[in-house]
N, C-alpha and C positions, 0 to 999 in steps of 0.2 A: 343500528342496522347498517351493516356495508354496504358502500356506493362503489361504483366506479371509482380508479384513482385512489383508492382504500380511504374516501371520504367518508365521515358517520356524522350520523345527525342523532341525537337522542329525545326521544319522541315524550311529551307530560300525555298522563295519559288523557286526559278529555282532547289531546291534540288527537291521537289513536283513534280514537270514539268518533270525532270530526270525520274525519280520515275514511271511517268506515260506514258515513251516512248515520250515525248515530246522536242525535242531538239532546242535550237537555231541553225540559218542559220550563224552568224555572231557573232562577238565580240558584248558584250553588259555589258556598265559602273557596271548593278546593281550587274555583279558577284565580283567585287572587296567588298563588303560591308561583307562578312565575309573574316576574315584573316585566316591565316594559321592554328592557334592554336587552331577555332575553327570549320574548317575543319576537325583536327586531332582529337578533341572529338569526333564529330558526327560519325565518320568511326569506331572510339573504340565503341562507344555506339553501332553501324549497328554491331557489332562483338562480343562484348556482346549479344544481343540480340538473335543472330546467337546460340553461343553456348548453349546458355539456351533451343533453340529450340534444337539442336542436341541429347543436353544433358537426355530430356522425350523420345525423337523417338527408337521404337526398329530397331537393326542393319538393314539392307539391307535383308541381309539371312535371320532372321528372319522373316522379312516382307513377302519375297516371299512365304516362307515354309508355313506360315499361309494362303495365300491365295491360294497357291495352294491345299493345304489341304483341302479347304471350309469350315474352320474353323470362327466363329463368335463370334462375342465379343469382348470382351479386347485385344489387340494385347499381347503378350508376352516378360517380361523384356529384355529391353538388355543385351548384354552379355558384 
């Protein structure tokens, strides 16, 4: 799936299934088919990701101030 940055992440599917509220009942063989290492990429990559959004979004405060304002347009830079 394209990210921002033209970053991909490639999703196992029970990660999908997670993703979408969907959970197993039981133990099931196919979550052994990633290992650990590649676990710990995908959770970096979800983290990454994470921060990049963080990193555009104005603070909280500002948020609020602007809409209580009725102010329109462009949000204003973070601080």
């Amino acid at each position: 799936m394209p990210l921002t940055g033209g970053a991909k992440i490639d999703r196992h599917p029970l990660q999908v299934l997670e993703g979408q509220g969907i959970a197993t009942r039981s133990y099931h063989p196919l979550a052994d088919v990633q290992d650990e290492h590649e676990v710990a990429d995908y959770l970096g990559d979800i983290a990454g990701v994470i921060a990049q959004c963080v990193d555009v979004m104005p603070a909280h405060d500002v948020s609020l101030a602007t809409v209580m304002a009725g102010m329109t347009g462009e949000m204003p830079a973070r601080r």
